[in-house]
VMD Tcl script that builds the backbone (N, CA, C; Angstrom):
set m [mol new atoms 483]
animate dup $m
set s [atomselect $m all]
$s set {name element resname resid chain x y z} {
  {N N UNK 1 A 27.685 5.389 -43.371}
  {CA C UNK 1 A 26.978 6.186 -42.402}
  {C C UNK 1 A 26.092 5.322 -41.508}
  {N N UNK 2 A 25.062 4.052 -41.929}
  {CA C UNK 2 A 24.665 3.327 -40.976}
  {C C UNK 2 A 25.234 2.925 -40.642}
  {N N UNK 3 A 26.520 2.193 -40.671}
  {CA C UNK 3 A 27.324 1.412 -40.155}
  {C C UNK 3 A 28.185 2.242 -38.891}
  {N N UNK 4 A 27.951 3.662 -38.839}
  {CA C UNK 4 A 28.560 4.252 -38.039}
  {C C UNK 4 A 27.842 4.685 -36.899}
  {N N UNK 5 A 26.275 4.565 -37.828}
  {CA C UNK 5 A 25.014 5.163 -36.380}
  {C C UNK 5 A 25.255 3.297 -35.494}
  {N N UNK 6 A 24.877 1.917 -36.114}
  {CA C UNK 6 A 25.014 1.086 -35.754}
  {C C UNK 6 A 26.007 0.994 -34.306}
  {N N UNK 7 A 26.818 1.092 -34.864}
  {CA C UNK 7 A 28.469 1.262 -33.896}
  {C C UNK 7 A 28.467 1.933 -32.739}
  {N N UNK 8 A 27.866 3.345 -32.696}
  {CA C UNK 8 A 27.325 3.964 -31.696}
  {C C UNK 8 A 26.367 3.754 -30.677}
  {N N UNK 9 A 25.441 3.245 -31.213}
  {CA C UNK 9 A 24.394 2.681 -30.727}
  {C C UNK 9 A 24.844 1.451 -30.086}
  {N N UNK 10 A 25.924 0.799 -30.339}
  {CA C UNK 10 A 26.308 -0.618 -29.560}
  {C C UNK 10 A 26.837 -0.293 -28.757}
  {N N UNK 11 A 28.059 0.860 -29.034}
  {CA C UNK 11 A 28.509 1.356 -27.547}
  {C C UNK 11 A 27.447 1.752 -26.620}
  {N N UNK 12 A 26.864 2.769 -27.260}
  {CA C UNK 12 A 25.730 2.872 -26.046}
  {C C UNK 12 A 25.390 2.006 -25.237}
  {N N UNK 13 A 24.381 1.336 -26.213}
  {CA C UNK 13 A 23.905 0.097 -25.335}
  {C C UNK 13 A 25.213 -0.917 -24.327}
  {N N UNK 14 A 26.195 -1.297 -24.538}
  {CA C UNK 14 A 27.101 -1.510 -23.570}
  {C C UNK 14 A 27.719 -1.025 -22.678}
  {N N UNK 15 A 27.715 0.391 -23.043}
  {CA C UNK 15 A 27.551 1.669 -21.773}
  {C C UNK 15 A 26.344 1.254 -20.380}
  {N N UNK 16 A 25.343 0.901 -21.089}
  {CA C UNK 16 A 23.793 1.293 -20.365}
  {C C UNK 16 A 24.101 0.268 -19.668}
  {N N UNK 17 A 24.292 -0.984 -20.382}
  {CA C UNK 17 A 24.336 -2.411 -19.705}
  {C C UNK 17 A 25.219 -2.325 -18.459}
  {N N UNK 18 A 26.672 -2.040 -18.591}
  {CA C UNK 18 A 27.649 -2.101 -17.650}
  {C C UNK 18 A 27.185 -1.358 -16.541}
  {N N UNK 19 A 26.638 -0.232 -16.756}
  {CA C UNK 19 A 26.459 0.923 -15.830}
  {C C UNK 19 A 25.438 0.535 -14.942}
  {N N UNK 20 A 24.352 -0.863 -15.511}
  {CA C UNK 20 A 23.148 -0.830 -15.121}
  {C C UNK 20 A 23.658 -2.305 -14.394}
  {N N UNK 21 A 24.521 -2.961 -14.796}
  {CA C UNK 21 A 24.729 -4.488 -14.422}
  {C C UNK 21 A 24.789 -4.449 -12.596}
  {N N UNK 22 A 24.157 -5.295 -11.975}
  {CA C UNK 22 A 24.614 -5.952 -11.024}
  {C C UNK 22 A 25.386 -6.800 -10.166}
  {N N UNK 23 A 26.299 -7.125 -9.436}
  {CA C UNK 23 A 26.405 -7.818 -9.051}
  {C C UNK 23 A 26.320 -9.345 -9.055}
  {N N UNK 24 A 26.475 -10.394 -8.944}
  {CA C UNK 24 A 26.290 -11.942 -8.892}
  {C C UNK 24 A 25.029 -11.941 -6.997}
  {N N UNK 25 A 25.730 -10.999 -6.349}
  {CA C UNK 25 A 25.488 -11.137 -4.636}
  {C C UNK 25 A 25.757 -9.576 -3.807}
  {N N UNK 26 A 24.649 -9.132 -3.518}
  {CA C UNK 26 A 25.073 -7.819 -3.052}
  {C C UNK 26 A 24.312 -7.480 -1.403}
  {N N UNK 27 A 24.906 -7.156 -0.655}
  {CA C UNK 27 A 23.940 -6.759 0.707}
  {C C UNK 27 A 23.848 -5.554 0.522}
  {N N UNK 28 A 22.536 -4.968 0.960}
  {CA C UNK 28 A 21.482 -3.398 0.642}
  {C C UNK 28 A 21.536 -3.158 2.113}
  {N N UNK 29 A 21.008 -1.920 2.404}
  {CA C UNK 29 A 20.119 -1.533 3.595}
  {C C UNK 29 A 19.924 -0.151 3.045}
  {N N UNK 30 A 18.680 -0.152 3.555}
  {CA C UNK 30 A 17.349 1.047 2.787}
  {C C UNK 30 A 16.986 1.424 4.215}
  {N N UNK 31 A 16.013 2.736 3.601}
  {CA C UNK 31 A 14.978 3.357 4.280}
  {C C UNK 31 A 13.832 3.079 3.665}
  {N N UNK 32 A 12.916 2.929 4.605}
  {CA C UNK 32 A 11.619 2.514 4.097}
  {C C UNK 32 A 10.240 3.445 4.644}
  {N N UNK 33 A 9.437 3.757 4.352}
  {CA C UNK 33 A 8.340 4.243 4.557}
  {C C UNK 33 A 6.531 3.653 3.711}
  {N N UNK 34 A 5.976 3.375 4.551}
  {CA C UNK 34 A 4.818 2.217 4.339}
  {C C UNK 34 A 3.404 2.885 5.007}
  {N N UNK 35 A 2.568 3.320 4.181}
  {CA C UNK 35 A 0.995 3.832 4.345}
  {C C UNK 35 A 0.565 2.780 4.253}
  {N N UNK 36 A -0.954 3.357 5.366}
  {CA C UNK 36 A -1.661 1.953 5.113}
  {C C UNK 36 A -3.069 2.604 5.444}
  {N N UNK 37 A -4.158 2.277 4.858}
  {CA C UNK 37 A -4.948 2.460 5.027}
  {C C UNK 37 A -5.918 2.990 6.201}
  {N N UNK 38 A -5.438 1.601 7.025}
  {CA C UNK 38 A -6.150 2.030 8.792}
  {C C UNK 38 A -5.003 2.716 9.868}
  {N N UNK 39 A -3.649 2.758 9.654}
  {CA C UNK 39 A -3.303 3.785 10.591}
  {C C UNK 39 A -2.657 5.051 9.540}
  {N N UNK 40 A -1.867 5.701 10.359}
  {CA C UNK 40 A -0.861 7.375 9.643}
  {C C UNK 40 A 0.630 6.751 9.133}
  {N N UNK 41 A 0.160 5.404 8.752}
  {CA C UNK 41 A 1.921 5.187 7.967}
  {C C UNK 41 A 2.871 4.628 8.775}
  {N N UNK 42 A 4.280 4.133 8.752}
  {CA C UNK 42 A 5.031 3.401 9.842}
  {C C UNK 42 A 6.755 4.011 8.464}
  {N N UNK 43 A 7.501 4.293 9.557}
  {CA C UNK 43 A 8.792 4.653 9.062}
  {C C UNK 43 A 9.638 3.615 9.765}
  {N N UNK 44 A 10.487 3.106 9.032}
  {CA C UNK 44 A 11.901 2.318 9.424}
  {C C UNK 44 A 13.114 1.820 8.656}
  {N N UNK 45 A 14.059 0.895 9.177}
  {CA C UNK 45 A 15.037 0.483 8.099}
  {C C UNK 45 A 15.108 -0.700 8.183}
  {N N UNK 46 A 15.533 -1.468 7.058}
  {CA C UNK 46 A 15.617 -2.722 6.259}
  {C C UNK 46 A 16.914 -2.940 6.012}
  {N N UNK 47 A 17.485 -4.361 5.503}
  {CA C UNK 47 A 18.502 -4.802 5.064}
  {C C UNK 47 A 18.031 -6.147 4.121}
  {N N UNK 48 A 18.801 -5.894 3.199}
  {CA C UNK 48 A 18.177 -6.976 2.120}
  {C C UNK 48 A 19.695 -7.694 1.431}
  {N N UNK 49 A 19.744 -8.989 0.678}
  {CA C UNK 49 A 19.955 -9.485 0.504}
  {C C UNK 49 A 20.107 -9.783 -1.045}
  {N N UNK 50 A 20.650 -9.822 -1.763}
  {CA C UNK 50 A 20.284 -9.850 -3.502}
  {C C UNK 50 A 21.066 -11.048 -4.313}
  {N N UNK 51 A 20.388 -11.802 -4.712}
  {CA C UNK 51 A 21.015 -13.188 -5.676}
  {C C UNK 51 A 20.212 -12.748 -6.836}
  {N N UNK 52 A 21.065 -12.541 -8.387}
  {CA C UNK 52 A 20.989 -12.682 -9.166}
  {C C UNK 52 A 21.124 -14.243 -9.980}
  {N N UNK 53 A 19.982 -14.239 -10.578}
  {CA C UNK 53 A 19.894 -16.582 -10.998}
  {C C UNK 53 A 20.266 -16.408 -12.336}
  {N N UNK 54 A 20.172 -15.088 -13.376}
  {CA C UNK 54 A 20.388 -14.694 -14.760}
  {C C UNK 54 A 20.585 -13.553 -14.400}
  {N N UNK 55 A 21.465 -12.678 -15.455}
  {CA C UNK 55 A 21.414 -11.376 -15.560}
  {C C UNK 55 A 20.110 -10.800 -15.158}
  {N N UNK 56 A 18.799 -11.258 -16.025}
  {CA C UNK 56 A 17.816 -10.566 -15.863}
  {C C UNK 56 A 16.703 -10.820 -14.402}
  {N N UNK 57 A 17.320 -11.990 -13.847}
  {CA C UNK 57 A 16.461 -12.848 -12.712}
  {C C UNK 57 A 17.011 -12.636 -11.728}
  {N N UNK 58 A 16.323 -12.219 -10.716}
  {CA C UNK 58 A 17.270 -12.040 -9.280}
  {C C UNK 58 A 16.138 -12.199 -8.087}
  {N N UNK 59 A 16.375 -12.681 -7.041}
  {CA C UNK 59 A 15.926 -12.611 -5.622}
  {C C UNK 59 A 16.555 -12.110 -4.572}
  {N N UNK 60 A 15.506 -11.808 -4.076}
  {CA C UNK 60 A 15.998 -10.898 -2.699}
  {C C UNK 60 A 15.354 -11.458 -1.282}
  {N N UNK 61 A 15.893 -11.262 -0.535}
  {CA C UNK 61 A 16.208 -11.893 0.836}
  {C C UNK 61 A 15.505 -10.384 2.048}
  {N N UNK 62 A 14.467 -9.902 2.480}
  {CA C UNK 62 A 14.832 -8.708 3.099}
  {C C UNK 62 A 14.313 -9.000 4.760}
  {N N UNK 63 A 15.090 -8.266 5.463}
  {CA C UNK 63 A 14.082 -8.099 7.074}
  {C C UNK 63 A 14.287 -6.209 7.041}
  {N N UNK 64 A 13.502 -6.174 7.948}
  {CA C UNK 64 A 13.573 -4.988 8.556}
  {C C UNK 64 A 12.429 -4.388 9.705}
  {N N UNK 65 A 12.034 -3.049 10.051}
  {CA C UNK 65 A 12.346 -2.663 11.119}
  {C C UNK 65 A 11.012 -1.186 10.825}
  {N N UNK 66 A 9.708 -1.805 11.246}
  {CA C UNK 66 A 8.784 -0.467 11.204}
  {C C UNK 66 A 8.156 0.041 12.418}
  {N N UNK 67 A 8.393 1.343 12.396}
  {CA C UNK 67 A 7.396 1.916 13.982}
  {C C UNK 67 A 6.273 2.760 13.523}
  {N N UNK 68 A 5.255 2.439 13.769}
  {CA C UNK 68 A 3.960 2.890 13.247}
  {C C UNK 68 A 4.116 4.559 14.143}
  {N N UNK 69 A 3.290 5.241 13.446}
  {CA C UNK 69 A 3.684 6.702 13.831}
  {C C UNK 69 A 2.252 7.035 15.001}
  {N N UNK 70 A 1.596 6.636 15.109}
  {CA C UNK 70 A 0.581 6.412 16.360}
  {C C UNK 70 A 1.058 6.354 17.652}
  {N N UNK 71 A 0.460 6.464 18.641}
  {CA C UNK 71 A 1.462 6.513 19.850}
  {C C UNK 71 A 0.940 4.997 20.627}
  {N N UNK 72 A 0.471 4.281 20.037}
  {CA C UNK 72 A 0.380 3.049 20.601}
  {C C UNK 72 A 1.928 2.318 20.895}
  {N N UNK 73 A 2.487 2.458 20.269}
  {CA C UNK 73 A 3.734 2.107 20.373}
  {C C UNK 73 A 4.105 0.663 19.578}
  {N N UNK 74 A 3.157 0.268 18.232}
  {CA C UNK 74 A 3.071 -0.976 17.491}
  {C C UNK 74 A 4.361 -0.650 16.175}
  {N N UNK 75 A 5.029 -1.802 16.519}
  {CA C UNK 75 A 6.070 -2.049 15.723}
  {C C UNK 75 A 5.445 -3.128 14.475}
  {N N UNK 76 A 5.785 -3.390 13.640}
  {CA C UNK 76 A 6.201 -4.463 12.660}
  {C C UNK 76 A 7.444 -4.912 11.968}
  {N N UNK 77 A 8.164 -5.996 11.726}
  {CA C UNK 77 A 9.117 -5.872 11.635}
  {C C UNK 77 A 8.688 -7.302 10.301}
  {N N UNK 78 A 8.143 -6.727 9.049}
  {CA C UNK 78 A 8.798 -7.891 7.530}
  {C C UNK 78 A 9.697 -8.788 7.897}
  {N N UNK 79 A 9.591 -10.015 7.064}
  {CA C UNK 79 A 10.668 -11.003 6.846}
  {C C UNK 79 A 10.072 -11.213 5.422}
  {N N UNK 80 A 10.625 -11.081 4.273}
  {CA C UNK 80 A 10.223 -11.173 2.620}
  {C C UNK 80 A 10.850 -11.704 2.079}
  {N N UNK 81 A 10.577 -12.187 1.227}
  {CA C UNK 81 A 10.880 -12.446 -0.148}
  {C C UNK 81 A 10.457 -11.970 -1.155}
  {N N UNK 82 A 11.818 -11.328 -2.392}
  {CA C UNK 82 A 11.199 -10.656 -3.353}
  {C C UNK 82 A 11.867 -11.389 -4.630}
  {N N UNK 83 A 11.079 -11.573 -5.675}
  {CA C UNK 83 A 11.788 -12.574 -6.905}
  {C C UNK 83 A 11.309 -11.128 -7.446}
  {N N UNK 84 A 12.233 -10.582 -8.566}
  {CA C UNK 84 A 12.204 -9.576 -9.685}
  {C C UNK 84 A 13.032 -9.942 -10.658}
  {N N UNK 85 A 12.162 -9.154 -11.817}
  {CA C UNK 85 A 12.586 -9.123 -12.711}
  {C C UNK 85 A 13.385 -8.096 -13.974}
  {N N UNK 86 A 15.084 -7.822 -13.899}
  {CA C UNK 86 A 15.482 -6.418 -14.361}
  {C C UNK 86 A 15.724 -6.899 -15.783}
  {N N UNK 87 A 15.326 -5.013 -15.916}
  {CA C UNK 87 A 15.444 -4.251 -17.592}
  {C C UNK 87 A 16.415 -3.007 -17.959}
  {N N UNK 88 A 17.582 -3.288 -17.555}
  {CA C UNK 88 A 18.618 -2.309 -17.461}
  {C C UNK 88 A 18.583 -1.447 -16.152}
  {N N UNK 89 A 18.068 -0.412 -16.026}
  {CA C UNK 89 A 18.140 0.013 -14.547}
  {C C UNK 89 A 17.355 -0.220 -14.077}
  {N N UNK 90 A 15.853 -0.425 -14.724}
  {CA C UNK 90 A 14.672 -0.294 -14.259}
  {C C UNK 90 A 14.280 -2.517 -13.661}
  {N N UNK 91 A 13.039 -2.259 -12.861}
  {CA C UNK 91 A 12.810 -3.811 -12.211}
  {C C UNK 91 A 11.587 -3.878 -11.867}
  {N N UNK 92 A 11.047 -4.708 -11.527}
  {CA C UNK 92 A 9.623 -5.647 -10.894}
  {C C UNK 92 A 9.463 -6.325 -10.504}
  {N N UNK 93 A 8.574 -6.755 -9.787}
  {CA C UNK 93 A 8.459 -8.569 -9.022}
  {C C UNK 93 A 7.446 -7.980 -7.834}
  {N N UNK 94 A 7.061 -9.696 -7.519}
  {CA C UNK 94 A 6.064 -10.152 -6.606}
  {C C UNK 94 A 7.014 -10.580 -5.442}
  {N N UNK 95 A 6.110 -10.029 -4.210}
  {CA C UNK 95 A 7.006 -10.587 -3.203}
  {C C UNK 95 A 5.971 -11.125 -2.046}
  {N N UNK 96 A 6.201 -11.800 -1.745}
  {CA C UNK 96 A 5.463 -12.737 -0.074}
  {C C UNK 96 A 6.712 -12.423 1.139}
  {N N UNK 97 A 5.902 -12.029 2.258}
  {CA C UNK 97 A 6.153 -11.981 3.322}
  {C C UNK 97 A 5.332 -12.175 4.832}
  {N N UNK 98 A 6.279 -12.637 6.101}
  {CA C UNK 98 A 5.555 -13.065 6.856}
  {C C UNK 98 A 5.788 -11.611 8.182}
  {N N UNK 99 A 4.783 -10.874 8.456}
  {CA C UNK 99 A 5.071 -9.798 9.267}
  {C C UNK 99 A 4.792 -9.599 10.758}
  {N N UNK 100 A 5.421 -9.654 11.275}
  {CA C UNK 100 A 5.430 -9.981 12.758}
  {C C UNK 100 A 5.469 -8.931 13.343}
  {N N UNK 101 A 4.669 -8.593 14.798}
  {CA C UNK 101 A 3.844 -7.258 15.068}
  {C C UNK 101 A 4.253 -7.413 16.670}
  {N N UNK 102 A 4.643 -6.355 17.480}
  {CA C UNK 102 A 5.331 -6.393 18.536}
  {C C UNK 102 A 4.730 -4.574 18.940}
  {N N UNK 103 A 4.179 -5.013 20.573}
  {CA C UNK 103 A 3.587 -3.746 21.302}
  {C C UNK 103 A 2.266 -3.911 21.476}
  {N N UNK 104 A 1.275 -2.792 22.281}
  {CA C UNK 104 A 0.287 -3.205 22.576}
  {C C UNK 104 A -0.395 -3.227 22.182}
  {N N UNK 105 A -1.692 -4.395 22.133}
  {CA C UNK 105 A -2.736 -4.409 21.398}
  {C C UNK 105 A -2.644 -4.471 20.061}
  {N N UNK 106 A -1.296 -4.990 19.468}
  {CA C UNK 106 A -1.094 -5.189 18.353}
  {C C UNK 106 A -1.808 -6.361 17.489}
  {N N UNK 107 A -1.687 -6.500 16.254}
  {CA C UNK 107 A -2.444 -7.257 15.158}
  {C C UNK 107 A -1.426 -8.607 15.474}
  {N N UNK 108 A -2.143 -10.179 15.258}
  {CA C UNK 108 A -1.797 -10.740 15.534}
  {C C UNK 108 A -0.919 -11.162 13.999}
  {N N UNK 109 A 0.530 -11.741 13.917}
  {CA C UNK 109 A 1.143 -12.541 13.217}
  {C C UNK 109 A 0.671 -12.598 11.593}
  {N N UNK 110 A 0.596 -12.182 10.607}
  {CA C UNK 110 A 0.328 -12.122 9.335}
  {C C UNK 110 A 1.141 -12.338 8.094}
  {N N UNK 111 A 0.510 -13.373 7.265}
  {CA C UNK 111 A 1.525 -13.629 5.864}
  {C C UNK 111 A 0.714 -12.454 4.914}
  {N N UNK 112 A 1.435 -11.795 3.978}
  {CA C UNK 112 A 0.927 -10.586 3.132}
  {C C UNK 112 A 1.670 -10.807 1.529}
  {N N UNK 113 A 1.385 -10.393 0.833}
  {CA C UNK 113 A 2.116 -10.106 -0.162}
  {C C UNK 113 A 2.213 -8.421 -0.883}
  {N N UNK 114 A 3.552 -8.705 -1.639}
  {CA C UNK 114 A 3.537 -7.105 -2.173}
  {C C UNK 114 A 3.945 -6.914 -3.426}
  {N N UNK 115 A 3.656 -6.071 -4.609}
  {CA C UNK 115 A 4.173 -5.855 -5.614}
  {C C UNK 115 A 4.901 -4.619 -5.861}
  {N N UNK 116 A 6.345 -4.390 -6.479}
  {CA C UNK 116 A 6.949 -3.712 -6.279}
  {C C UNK 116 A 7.686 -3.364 -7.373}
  {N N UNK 117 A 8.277 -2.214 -7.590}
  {CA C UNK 117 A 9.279 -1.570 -9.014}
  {C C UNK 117 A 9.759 -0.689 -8.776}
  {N N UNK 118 A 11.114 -0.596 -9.455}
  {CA C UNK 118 A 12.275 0.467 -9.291}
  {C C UNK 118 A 13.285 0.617 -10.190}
  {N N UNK 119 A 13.917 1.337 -9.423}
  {CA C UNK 119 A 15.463 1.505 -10.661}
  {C C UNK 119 A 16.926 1.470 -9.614}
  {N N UNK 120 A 17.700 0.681 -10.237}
  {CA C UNK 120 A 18.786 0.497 -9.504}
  {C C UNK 120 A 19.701 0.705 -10.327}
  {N N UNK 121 A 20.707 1.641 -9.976}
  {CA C UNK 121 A 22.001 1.863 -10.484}
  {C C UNK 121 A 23.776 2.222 -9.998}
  {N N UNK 122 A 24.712 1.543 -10.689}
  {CA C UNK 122 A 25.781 1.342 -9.777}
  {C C UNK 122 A 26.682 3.006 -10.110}
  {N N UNK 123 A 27.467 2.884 -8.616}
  {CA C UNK 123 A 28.228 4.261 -8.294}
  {C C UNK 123 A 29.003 3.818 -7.980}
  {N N UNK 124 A 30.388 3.174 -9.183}
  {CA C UNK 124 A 31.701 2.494 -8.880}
  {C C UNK 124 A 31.244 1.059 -8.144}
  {N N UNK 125 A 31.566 0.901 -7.022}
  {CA C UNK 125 A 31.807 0.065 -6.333}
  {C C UNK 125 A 30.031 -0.335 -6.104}
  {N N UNK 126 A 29.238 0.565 -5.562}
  {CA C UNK 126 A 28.441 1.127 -4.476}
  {C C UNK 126 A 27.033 1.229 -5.885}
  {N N UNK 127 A 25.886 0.649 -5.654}
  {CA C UNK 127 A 25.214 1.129 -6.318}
  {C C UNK 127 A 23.954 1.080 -5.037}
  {N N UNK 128 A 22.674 2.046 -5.905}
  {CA C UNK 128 A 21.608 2.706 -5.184}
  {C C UNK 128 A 20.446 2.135 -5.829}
  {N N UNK 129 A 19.587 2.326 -5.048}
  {CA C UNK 129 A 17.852 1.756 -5.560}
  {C C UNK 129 A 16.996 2.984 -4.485}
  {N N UNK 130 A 15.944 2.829 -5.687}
  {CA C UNK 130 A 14.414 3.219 -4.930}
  {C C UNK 130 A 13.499 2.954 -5.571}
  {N N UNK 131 A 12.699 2.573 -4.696}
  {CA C UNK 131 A 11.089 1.271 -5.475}
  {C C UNK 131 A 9.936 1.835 -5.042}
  {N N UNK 132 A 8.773 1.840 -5.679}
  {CA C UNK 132 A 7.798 2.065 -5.155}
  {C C UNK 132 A 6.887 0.605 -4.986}
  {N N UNK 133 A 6.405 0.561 -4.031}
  {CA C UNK 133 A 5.588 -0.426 -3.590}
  {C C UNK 133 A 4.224 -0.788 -3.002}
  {N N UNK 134 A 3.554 -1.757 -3.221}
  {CA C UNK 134 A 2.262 -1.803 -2.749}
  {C C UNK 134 A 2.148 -2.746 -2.235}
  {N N UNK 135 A 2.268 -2.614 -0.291}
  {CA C UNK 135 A 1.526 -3.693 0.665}
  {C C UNK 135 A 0.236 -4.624 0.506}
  {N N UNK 136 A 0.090 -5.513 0.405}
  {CA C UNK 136 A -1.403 -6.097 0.841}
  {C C UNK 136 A -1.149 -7.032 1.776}
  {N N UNK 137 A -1.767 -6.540 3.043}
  {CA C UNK 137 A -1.408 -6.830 4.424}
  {C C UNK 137 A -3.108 -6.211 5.535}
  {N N UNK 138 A -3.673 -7.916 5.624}
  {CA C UNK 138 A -5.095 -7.202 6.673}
  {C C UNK 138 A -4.768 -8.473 7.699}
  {N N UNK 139 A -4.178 -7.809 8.718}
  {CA C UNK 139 A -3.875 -9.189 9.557}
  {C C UNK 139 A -5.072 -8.422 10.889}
  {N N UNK 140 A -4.702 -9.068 12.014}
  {CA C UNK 140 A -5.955 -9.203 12.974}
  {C C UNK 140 A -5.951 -9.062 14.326}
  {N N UNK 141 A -7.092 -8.294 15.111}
  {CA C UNK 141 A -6.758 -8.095 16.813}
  {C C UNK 141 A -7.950 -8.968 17.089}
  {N N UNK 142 A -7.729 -10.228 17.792}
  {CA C UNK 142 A -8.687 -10.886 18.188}
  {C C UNK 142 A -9.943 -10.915 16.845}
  {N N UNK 143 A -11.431 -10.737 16.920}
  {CA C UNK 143 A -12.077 -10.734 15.762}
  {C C UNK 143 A -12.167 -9.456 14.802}
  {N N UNK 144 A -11.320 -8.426 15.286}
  {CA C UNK 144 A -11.266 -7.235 14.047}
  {C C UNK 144 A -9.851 -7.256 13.240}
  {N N UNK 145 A -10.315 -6.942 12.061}
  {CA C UNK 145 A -9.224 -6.389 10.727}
  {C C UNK 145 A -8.989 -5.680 10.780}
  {N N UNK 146 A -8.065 -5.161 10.478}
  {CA C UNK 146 A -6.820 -4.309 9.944}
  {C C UNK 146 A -6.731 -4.330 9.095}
  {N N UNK 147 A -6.979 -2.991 8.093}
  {CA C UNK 147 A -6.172 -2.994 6.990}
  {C C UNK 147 A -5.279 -2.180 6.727}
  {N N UNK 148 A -3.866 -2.867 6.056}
  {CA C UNK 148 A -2.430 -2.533 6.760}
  {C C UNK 148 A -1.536 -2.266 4.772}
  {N N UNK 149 A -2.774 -2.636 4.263}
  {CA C UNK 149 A -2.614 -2.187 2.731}
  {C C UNK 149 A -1.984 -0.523 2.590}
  {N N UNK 150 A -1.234 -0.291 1.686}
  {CA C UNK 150 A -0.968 0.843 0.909}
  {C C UNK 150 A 0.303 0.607 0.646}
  {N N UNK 151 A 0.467 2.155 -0.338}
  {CA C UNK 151 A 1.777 2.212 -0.712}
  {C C UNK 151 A 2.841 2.099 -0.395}
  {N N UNK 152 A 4.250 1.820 -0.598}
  {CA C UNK 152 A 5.289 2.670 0.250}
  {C C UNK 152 A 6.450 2.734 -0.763}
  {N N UNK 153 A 7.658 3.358 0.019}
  {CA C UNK 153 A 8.485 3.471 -0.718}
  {C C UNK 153 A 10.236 3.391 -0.127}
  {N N UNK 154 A 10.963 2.734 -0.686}
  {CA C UNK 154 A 12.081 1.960 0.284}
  {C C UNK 154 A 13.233 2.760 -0.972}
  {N N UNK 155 A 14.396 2.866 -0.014}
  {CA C UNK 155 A 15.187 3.672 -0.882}
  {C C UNK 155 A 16.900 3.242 -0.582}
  {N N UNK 156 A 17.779 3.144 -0.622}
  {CA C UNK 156 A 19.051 2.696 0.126}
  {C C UNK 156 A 20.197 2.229 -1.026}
  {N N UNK 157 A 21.310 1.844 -0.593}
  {CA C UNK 157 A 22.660 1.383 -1.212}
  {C C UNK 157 A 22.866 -0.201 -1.005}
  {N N UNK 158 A 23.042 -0.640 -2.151}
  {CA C UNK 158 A 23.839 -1.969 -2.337}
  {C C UNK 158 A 25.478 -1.869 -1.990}
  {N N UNK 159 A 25.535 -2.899 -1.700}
  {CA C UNK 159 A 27.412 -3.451 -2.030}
  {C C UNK 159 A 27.747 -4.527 -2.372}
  {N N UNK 160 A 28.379 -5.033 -3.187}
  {CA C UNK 160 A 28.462 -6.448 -3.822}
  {C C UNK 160 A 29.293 -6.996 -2.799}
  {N N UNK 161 A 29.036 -8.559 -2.415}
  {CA C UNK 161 A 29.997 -9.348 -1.789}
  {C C UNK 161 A 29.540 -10.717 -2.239}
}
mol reanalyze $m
mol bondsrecalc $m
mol representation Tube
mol addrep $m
């Protein structure tokens, strides 16, 4: 009888694994949405990049594409790096990025970092993610700050290549 709960339990777990496994190399593109403290939030889309270094070790490559919801008309557009770390579907990691700010009267040029976690899981070919995340980002207009800190949350499909 243990030997039979055992047995089960291995399938399982090789169920979970396969279902949860990644890729070696996969290109993403998400939706993203990003609060921040000093304005009403910025909506856009991303495309990311994914190298797995171990099963459990992987980096990511991302740019993308934010329009602040203000009518100033201030864009930001990330360039990141994210190193995480996965636990079957679930993940984490620290990421640095350099965010570049386009329109008027915008914040000048800023390096930020972010910490981030999610769950990613494959659909045949095609697998999906959504992370929740936390900006820390106070970049600058001439001598005033910005703070460009808060949550957000990025959501989208992988494809292995």
């Amino acid at each position: 009888m243990k030997s039979l709960r055992i047995l089960v339990l291995l399938i399982l777990t090789v169920g979970f694994v396969a279902m949860s496994a990644t890729p070696a190399s996969a290109l993403g593109i998400f939706a993203q949405w990003q609060d921040a403290k000093d304005t009403d939030g910025a909506f856009g889309l991303g495309l990311k990049h994914e190298f797995s270094i171990v099963p459990i070790v992987g980096i990511e490559a991302r740019v993308s594409y934010l329009r602040y919801t203000e009518d100033d008309g201030a864009n930001m557009f990330p360039l990141e790096a994210f190193g995480k770390l996965k636990l079957g579907l679930f993940y984490g990691g620290l990421g640095l990025g350099y965010y570049v700010f386009s329109g008027d009267n915008t914040p000048d040029n800023e390096i930020g970092g972010f910490v981030a976690g999610g769950v990613s899981f494959g659909l045949g070919g095609l697998g999906a993610f959504a992370e929740l995340r936390y900006l820390a980002l106070k970049p600058t207009v001439g001598s005033i700050e910005f703070d460009l800190s808060g949550f957000g949350i990025n959501a989208g499909v992988t494809l292995p290549i």
